[in-house]
Every structure is written in C-alpha cells, then in structure tokens.
KEKE-3310 file (N, C-alpha, C; in steps of 0.2 Angstrom, whole numbers, plus 5000, padded with zeros to 4 digits):
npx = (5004:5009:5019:5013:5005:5018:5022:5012:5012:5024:5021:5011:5022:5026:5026:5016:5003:4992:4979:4972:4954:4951:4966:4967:4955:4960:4970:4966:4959:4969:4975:4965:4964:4979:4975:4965:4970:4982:4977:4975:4972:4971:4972:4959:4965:4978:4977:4971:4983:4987:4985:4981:4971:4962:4958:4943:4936:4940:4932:4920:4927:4928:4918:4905:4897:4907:4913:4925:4932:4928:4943:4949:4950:4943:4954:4954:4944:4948:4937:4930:4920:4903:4898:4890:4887:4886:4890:4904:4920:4922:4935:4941:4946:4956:4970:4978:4987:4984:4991:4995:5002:5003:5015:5021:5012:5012:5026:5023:5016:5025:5035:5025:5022:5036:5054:5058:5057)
npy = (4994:5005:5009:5010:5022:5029:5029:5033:5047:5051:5052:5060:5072:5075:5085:5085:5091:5087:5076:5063:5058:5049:5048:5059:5059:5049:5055:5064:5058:5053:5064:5071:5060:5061:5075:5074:5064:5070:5080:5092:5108:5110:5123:5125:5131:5127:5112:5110:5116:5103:5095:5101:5110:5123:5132:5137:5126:5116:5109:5102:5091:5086:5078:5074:5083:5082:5076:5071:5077:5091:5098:5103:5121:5138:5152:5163:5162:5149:5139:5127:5129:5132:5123:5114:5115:5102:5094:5100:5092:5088:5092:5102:5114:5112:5116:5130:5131:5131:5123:5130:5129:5122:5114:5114:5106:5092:5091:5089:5075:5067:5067:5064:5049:5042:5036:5030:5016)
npz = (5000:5002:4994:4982:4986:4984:4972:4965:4969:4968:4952:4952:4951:4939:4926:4917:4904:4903:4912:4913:4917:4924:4929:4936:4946:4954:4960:4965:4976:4984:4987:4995:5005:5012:5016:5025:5033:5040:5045:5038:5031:5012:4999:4986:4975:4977:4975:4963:4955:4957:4951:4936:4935:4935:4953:4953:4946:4954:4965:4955:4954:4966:4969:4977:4993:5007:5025:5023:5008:5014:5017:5008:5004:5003:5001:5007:5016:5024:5023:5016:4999:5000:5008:5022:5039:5044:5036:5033:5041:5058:5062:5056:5058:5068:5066:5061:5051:5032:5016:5002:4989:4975:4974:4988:4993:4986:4989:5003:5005:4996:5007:5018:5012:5012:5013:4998:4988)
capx = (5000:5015:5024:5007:5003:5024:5021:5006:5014:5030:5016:5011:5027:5030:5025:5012:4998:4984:4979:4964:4949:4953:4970:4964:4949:4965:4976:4961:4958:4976:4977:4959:4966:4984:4974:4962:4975:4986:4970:4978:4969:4975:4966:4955:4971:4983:4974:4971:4991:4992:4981:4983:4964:4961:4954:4936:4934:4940:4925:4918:4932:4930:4911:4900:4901:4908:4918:4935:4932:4929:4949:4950:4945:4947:4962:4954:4940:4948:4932:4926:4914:4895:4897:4884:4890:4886:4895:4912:4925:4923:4944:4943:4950:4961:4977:4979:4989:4983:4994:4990:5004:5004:5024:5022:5005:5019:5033:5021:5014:5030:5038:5023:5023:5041:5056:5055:5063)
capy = (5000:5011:5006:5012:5029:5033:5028:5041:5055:5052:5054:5070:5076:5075:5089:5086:5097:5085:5071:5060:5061:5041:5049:5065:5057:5045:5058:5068:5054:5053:5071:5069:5054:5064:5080:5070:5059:5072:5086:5099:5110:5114:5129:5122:5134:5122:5104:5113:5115:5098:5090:5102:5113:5131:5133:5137:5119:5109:5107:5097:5086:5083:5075:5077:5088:5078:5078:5071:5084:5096:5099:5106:5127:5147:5154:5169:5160:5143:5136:5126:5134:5130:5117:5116:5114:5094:5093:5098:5087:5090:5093:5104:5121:5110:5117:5137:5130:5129:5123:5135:5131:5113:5109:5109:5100:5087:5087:5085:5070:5062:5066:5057:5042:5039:5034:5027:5010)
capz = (5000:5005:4989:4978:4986:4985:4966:4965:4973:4960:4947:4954:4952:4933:4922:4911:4903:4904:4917:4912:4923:4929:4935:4944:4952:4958:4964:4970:4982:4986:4992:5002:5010:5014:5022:5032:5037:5042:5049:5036:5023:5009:4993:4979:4970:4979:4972:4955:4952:4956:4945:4934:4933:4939:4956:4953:4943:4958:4966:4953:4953:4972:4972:4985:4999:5013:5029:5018:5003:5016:5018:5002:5007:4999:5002:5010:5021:5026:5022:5009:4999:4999:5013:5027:5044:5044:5027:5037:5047:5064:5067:5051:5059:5074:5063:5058:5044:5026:5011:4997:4987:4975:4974:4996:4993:4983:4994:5009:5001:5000:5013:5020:5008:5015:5007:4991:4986)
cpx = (5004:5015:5018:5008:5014:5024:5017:5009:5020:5025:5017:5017:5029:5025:5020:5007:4992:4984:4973:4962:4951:4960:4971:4960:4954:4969:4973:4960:4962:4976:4972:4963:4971:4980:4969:4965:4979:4983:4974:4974:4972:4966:4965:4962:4978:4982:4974:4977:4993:4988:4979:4972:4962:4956:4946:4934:4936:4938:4920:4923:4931:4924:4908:4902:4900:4912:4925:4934:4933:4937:4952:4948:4948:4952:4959:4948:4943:4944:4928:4920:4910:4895:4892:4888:4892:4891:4903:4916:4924:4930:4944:4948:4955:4968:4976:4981:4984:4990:4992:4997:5005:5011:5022:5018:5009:5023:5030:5019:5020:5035:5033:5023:5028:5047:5054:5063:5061)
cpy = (5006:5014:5011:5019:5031:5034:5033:5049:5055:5053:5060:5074:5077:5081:5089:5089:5095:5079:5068:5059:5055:5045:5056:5063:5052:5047:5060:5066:5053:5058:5072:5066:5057:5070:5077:5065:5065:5079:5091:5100:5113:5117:5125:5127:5125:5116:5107:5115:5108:5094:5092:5108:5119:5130:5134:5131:5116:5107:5103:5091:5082:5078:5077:5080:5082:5080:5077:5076:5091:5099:5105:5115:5131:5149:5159:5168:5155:5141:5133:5129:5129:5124:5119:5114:5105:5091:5092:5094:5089:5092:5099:5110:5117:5113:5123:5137:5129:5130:5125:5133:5124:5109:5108:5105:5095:5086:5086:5079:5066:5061:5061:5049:5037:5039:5031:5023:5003)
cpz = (5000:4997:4984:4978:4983:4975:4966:4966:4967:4954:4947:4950:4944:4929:4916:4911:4905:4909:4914:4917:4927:4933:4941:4948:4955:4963:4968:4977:4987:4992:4996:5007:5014:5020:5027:5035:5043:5044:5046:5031:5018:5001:4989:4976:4971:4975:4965:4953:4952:4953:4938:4930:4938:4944:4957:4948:4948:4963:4963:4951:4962:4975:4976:4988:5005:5016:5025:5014:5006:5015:5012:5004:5002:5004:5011:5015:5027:5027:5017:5006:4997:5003:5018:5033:5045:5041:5030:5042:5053:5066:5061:5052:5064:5072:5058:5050:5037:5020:5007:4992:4983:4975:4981:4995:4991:4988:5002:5008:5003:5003:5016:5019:5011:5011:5001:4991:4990)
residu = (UNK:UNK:UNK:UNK:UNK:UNK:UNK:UNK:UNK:UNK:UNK:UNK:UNK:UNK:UNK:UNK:UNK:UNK:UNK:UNK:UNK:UNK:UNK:UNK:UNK:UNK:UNK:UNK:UNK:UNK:UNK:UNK:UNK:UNK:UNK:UNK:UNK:UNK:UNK:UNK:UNK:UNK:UNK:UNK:UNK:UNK:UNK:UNK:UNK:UNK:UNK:UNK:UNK:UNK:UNK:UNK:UNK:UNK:UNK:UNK:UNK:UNK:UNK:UNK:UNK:UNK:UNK:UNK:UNK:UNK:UNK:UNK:UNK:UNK:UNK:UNK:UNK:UNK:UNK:UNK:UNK:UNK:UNK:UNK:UNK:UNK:UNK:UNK:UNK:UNK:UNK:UNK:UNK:UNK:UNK:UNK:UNK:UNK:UNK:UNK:UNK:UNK:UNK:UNK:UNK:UNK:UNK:UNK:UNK:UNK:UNK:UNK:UNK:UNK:UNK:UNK:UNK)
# end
C-alpha cells in the first residue's frame, strides 16, 4: 500500500499538461486521503496546480460535499465553499495552517509516503 501511494505521489510530480479524469479522480483521492490523514487543509488553488485545473473547477472534481472533501478550502476564508456545517469534518480548523501552494501539497505528500525504494 505504501509502495502504491509513493508511486502516486511520484506521478504527481511530473509535468504534464493534461491528466485523464481516471487519474485526477485517483490523485484527487490521494490528496483527500493525505489531508484528512494528516488534519491539514490545503486551497482548491493548491489541488488545481496539482492536478493540473484552475481553482474554481476543483469542486467538481472533488464529488459530493463531505467531511473528507471538506479539507479542500478558499484561500481567504479557510472554508470550503458551499458546505453546510454537517458537510464539514469535525477537526477541520484544529490546525491554523493551510497549504496553498501545489509543489508543498507534493513534497508534503511524499515526505509522508516515505522513502522510496
């Protein structure tokens, strides 16, 4: 499983223009998984550098409103937009911080993953 997501996260990392929907709705998941693991939010601008789609489209990339999606916020509320209280994670503000930037979103990523090899 390790092995997998470290793969993933080194994807992330390459430069291309376009992503097919199967591998953003993959990474998408990734990066849920990472900030609700890791109770950090990071900016629909931030996830839209790393999947490669302008922040006001990456809402519809992220499904439903839910407590995991919730992690995702606007820069200048730290709050996802158009969630209702229920919709967000309970821990979602326990941490001042927001990643707003996609290379950290990447390099926190795999630093979590771990080494590689």
């Amino acid at each position: 499983m390790m092995r997998m997501a470290t793969m993933t996260v080194m994807m992330m990392t390459t430069r291309r223009t376009t992503m097919s929907r199967r591998e953003m709705e993959s990474t998408v998941v990734r990066i849920l998984d990472f900030l609700q693991g890791n109770r950090i939010r990071a900016t629909y601008g931030a996830v839209g550098q790393v999947i490669g789609r302008q922040a006001r489209s990456v809402g519809s990339v992220l499904g439903e409103r839910c407590p995991k999606a919730a992690w995702v916020v606007r820069r200048d509320t730290g709050q996802p937009t158009g969630y209702a209280e229920h919709q967000k994670h309970a821990e979602l503000c326990i941490r001042c911080e927001i990643i707003s930037d996609g290379e950290e979103l990447i390099r926190r990523m795999r630093q979590a993953a771990g080494p590689r090899g």
